[in-house]
Each structure stands twice: as structure tokens, then as C-alpha cells.
N, CA, C and O atoms as a GROMACS GRO file, in nm:
protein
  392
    1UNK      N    1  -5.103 -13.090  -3.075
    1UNK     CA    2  -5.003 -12.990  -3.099
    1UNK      C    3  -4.937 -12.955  -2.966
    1UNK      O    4  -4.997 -12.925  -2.862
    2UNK      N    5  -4.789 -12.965  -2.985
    2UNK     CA    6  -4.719 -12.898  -2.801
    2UNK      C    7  -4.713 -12.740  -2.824
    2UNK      O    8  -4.702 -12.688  -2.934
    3UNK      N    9  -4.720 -12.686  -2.725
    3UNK     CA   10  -4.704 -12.541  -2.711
    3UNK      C   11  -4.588 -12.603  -2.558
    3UNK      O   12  -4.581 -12.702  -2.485
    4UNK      N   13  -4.526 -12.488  -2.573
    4UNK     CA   14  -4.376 -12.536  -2.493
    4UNK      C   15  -4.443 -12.411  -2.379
    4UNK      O   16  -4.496 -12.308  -2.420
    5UNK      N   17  -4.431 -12.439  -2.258
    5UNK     CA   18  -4.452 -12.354  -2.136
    5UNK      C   19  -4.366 -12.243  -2.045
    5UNK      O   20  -4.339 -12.246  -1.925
    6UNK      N   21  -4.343 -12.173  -2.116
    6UNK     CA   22  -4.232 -12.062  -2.071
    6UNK      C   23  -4.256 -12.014  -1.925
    6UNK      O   24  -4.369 -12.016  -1.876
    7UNK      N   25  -4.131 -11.964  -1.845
    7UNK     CA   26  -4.162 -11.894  -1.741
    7UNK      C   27  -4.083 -11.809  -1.686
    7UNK      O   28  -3.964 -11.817  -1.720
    8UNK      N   29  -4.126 -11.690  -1.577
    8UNK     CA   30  -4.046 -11.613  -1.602
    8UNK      C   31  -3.906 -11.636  -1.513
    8UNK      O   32  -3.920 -11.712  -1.417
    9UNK      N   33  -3.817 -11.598  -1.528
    9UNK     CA   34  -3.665 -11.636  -1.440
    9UNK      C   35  -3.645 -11.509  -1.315
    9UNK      O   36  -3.602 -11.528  -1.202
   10UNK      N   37  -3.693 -11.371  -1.377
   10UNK     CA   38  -3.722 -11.340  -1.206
   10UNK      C   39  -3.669 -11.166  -1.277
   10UNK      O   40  -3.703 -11.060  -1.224
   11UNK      N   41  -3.582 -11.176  -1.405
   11UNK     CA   42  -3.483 -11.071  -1.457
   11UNK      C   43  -3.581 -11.027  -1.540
   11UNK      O   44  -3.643 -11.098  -1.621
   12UNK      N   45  -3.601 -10.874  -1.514
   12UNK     CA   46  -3.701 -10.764  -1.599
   12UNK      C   47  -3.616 -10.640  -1.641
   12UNK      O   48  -3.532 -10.599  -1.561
   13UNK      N   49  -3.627 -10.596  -1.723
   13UNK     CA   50  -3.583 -10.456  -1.758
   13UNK      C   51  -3.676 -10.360  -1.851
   13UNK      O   52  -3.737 -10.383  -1.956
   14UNK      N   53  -3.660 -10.236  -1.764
   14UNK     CA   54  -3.764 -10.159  -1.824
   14UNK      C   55  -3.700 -10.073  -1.958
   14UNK      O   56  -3.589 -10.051  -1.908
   15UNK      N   57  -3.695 -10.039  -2.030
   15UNK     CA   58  -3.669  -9.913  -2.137
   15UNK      C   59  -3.726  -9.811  -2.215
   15UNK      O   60  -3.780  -9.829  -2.324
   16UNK      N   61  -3.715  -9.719  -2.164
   16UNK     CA   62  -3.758  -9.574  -2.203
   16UNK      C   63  -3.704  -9.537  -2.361
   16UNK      O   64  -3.590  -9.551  -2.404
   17UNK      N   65  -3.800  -9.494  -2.420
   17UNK     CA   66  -3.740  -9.484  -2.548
   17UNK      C   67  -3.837  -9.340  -2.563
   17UNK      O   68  -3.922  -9.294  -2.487
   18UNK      N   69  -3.788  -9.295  -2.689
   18UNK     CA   70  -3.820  -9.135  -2.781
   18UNK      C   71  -3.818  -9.161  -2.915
   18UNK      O   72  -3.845  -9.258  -2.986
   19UNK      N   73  -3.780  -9.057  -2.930
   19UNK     CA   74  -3.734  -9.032  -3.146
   19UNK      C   75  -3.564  -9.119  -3.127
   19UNK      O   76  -3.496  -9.171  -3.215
   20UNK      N   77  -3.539  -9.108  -2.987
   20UNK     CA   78  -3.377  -9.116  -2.972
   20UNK      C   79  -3.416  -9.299  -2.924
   20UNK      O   80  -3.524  -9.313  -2.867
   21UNK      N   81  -3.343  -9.412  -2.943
   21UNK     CA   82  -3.336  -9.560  -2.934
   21UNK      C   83  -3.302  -9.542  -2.769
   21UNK      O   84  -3.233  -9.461  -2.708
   22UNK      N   85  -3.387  -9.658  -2.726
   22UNK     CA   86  -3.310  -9.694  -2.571
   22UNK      C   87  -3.254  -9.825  -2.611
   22UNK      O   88  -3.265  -9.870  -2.725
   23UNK      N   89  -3.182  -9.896  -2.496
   23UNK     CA   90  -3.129 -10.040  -2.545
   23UNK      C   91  -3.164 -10.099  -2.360
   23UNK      O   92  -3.157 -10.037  -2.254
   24UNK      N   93  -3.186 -10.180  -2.377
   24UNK     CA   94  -3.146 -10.283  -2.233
   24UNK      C   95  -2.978 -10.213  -2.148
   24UNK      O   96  -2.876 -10.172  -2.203
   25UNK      N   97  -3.003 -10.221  -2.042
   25UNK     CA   98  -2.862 -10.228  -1.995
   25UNK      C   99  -2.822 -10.348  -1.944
   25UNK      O  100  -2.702 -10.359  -1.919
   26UNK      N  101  -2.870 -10.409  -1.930
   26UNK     CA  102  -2.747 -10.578  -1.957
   26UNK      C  103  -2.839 -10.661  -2.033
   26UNK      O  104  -2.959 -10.650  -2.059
   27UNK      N  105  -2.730 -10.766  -2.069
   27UNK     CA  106  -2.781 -10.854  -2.139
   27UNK      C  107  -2.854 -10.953  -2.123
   27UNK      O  108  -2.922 -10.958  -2.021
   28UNK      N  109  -2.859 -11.031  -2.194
   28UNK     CA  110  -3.008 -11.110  -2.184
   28UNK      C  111  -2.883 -11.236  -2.077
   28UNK      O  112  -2.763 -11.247  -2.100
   29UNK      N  113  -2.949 -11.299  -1.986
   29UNK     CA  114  -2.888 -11.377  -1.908
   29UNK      C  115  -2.860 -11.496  -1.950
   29UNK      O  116  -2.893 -11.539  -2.060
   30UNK      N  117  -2.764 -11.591  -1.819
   30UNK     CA  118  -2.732 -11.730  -1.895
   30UNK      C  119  -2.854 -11.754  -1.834
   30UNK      O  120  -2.908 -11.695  -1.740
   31UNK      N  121  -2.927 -11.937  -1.964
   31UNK     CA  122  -3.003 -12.001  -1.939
   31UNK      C  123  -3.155 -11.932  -1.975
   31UNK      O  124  -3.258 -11.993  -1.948
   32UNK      N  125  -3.154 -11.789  -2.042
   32UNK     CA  126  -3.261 -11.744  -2.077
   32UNK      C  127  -3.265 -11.806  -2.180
   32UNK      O  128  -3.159 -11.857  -2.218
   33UNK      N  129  -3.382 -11.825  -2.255
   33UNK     CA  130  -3.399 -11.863  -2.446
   33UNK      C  131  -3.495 -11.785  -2.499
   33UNK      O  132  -3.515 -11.783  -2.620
   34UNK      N  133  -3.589 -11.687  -2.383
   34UNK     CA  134  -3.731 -11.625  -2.478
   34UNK      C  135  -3.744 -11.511  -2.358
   34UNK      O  136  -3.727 -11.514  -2.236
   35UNK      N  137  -3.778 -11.418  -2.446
   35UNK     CA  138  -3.818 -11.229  -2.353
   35UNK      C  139  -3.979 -11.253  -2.363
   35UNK      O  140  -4.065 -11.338  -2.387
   36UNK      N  141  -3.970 -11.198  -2.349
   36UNK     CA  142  -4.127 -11.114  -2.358
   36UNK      C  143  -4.129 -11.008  -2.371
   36UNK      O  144  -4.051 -10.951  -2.294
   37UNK      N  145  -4.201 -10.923  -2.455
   37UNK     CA  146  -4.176 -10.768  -2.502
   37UNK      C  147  -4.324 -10.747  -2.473
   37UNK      O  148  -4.414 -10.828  -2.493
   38UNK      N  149  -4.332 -10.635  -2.426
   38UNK     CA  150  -4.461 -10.501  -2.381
   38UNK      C  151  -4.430 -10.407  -2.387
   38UNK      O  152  -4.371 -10.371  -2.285
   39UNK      N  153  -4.440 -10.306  -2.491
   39UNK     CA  154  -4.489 -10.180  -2.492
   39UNK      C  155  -4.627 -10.083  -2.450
   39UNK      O  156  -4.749 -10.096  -2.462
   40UNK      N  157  -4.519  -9.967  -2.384
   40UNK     CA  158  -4.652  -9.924  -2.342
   40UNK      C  159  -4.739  -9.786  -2.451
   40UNK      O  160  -4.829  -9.708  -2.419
   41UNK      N  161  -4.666  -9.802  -2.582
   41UNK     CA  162  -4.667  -9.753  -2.712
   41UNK      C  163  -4.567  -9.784  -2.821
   41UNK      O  164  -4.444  -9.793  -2.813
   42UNK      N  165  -4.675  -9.805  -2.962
   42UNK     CA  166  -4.614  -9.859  -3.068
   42UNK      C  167  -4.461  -9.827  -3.053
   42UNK      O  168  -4.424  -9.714  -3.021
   43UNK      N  169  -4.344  -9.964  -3.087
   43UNK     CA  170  -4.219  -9.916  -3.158
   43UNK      C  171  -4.195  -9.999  -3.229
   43UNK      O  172  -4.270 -10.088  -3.269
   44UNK      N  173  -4.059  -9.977  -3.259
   44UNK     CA  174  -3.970 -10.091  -3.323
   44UNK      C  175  -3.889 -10.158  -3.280
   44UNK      O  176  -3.847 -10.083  -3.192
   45UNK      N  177  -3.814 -10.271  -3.270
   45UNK     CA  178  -3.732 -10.349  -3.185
   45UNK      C  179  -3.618 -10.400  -3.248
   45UNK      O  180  -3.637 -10.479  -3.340
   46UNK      N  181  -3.537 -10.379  -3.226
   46UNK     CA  182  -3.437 -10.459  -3.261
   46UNK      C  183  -3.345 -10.563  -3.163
   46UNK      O  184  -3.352 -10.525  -3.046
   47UNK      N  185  -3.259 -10.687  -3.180
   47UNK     CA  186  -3.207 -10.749  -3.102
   47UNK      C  187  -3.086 -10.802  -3.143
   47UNK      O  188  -3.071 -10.860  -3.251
   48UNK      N  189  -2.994 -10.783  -3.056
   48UNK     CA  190  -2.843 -10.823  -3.134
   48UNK      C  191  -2.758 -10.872  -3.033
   48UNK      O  192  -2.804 -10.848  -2.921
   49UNK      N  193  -2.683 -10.912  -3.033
   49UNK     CA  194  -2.551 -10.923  -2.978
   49UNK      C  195  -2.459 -10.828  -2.884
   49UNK      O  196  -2.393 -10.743  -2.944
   50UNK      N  197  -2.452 -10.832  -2.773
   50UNK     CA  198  -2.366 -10.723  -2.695
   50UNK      C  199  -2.218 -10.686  -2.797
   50UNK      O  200  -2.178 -10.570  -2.812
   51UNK      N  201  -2.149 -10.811  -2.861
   51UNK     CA  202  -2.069 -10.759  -2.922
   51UNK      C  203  -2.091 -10.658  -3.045
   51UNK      O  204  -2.006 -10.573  -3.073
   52UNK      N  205  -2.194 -10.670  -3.108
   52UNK     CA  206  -2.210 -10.633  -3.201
   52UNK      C  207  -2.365 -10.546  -3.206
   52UNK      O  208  -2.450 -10.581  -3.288
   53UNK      N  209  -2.391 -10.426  -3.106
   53UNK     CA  210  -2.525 -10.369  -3.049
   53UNK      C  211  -2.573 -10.283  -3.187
   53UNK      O  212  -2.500 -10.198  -3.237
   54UNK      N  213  -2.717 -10.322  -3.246
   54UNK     CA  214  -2.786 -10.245  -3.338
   54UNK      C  215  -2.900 -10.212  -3.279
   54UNK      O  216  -3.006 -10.266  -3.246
   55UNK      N  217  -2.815 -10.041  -3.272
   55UNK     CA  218  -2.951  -9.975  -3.241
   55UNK      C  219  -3.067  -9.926  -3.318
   55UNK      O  220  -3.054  -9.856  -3.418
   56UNK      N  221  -3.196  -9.969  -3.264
   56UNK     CA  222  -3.286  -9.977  -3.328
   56UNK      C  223  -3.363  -9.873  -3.398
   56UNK      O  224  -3.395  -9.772  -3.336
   57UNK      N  225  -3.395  -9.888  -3.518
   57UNK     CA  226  -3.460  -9.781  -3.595
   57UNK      C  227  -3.593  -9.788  -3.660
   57UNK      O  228  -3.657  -9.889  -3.631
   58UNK      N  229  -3.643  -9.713  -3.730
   58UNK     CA  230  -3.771  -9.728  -3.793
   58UNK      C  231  -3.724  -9.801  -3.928
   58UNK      O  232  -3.816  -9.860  -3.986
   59UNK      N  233  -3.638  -9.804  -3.969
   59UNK     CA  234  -3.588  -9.905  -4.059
   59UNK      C  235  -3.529 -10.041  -4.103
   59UNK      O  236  -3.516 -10.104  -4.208
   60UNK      N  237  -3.489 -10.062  -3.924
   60UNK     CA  238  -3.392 -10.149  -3.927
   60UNK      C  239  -3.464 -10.300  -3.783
   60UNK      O  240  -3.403 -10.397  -3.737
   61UNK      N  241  -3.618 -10.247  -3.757
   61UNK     CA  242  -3.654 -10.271  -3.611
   61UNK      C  243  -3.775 -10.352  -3.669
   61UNK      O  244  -3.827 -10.327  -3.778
   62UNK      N  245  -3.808 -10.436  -3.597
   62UNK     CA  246  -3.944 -10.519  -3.621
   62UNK      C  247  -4.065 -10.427  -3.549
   62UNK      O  248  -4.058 -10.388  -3.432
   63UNK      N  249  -4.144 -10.407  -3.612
   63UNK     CA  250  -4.254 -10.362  -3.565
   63UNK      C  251  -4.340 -10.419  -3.409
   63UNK      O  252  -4.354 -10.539  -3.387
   64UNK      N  253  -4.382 -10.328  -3.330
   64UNK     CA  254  -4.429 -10.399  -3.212
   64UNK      C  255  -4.500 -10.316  -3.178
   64UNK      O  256  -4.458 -10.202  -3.161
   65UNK      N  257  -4.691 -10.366  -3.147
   65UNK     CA  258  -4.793 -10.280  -3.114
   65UNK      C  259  -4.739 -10.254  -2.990
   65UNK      O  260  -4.639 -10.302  -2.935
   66UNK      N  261  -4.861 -10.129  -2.934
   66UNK     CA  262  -4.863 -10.108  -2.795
   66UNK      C  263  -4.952 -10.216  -2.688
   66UNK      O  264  -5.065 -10.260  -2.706
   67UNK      N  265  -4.884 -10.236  -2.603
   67UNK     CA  266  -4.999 -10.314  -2.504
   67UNK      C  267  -5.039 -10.498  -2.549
   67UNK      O  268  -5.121 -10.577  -2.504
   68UNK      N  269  -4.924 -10.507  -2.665
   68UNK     CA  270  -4.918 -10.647  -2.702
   68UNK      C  271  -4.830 -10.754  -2.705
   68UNK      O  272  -4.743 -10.749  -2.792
   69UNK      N  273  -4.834 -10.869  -2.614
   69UNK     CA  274  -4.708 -10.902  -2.530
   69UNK      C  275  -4.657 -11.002  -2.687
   69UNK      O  276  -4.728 -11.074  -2.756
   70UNK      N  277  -4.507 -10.969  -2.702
   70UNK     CA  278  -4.434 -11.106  -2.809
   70UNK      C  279  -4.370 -11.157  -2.687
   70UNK      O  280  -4.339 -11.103  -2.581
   71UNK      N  281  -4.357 -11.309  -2.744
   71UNK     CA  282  -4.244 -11.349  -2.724
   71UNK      C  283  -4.101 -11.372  -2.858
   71UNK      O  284  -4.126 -11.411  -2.972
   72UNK      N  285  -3.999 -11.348  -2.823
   72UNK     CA  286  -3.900 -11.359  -2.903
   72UNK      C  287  -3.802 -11.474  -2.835
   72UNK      O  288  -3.787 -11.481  -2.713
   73UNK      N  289  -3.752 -11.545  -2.909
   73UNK     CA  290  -3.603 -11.660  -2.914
   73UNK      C  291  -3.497 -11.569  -2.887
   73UNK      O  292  -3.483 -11.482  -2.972
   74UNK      N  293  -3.406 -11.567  -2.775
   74UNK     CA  294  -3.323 -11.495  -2.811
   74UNK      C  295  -3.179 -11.553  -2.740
   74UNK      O  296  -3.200 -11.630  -2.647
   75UNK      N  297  -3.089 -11.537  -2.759
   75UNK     CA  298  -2.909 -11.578  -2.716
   75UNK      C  299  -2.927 -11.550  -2.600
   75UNK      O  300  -3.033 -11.499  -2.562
   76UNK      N  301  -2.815 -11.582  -2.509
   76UNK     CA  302  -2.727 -11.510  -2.390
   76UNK      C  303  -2.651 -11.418  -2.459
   76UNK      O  304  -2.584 -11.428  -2.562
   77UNK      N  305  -2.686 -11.283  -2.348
   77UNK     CA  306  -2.586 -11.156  -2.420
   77UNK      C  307  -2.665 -11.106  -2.540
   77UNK      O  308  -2.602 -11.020  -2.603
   78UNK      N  309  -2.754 -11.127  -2.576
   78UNK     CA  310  -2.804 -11.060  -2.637
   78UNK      C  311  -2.868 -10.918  -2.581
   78UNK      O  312  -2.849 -10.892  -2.462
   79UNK      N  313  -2.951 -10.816  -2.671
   79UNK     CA  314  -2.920 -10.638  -2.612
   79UNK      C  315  -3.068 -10.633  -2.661
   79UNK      O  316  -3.098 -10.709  -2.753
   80UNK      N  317  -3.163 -10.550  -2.607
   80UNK     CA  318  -3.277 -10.536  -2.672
   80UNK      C  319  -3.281 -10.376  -2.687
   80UNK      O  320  -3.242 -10.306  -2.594
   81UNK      N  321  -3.335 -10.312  -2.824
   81UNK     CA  322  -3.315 -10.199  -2.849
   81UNK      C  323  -3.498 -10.157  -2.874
   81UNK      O  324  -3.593 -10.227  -2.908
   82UNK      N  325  -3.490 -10.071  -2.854
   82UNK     CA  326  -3.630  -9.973  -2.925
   82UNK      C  327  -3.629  -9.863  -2.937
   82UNK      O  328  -3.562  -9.789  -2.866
   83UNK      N  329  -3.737  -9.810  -3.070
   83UNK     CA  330  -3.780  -9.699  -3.075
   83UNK      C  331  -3.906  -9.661  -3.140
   83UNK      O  332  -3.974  -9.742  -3.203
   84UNK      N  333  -3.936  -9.541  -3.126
   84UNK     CA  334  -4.115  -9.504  -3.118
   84UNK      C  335  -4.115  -9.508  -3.220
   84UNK      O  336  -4.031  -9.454  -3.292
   85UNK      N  337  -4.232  -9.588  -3.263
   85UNK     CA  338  -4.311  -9.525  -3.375
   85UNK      C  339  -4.367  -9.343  -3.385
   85UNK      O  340  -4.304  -9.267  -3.458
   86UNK      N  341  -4.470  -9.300  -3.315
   86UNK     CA  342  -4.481  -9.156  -3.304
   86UNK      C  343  -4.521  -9.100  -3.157
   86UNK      O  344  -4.568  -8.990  -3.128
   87UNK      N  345  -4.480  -9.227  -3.059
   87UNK     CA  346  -4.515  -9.160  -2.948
   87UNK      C  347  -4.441  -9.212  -2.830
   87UNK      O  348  -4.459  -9.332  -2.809
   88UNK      N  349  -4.341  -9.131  -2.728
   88UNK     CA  350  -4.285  -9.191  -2.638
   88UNK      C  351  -4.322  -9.323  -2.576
   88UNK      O  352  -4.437  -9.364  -2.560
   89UNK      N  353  -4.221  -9.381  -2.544
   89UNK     CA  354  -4.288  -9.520  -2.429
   89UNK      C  355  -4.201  -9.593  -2.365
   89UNK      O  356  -4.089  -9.550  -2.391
   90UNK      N  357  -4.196  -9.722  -2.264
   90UNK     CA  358  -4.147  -9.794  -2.246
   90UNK      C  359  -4.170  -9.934  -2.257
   90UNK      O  360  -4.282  -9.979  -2.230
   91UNK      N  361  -4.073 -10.010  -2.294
   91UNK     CA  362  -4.048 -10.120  -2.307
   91UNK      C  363  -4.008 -10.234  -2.228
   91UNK      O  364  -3.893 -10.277  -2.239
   92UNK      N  365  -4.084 -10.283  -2.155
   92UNK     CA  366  -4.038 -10.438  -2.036
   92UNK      C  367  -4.024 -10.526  -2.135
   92UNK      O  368  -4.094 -10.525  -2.235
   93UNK      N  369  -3.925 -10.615  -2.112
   93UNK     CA  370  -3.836 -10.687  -2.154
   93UNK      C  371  -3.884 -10.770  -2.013
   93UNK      O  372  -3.912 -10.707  -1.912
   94UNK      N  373  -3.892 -10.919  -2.017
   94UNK     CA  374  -3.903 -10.984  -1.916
   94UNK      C  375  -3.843 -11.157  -1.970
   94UNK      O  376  -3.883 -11.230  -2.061
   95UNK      N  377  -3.749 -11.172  -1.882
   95UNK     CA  378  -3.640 -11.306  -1.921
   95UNK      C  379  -3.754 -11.407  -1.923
   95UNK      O  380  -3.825 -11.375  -1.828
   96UNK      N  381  -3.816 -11.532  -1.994
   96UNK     CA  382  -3.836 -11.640  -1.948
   96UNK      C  383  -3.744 -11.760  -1.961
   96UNK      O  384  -3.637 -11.731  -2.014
   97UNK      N  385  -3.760 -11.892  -1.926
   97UNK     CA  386  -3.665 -11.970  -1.981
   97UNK      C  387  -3.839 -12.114  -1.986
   97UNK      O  388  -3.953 -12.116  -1.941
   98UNK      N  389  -3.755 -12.196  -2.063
   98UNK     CA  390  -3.886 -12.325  -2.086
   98UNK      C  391  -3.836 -12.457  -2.051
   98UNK      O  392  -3.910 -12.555  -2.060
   0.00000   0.00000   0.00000
């Protein structure tokens, strides 16, 4: 079986989130293809398009423990959004490419 070897490109962003959504302030870079998400408490995530930014909700957001790293596929220009499940936190976002 291949498992493909990601790494990181050097671009991190932190995001503070509440009851109220934080988002990334820039977008996901050229030549990225996969983040890495860490929370440092449960939220929700959402990911979209700079043209088209959905901010993230308890309805509308993929679920994401605390303290458990995903990786996600994601565009250039893409926006990463979160918000708490029931307890403040932040969110690193960390570019890899493979």
C-alpha cells in the first residue's frame, strides 16, 4: 500500500476562534495540496474558496477533536474557517505540499 509523504512548506497560521467563527487570513498558497489542522479544543471547520468564504458553523463545519492532527486536500486560495464546539480555542493550520 503507498501512503504519499507530505511536508511542511514553511506557511502556518494560527486562528482564534469563540461562539463567533475565525477564518485564516490568507489563503492557502500556490503549490500547497494538504493543511494540517490542530486544535487546541473541539470545533468545526469549514473550507472554501477566497471567492466564495463560508464561515464556519456548528451546522455547516466538519467536526474536529481537540489535540487531533487531520490532514485535509485542499485548492490554492482556499480560506480555513472555525468554530467551537463549547469551548474557546485555536486552530494551526499548517501548509504541506507531497
Amino acid at each position: 500500500m503507498f501512503f504519499p509523504v507530505f511536508r511542511p512548506n514553511g506557511v502556518v497560521q494560527d486562528v482564534s476562534y469563540t461562539g463567533t467563527a475565525g477564518t485564516t487570513t490568507n489563503p492557502v498558497s500556490l503549490g500547497c495540496t494538504v493543511v494540517r489542522l490542530l486544535a487546541t479544543s473541539a470545533c468545526y471547520v469549514t473550507i472554501s474558496n477566497t471567492g466564495n468564504v463560508v464561515t464556519a458553523t456548528t451546522a455547516n463545519g466538519f467536526y474536529l477533536p481537540a489535540t487531533t492532527p487531520e490532514y485535509v486536500r485542499v485548492n490554492v486560495g482556499d480560506k480555513i474557517s472555525a468554530i467551537q464546539v463549547s469551548a474557546s480555542g485555536t486552530l494551526n493550520v499548517a501548509e504541506m505540499q507531497g
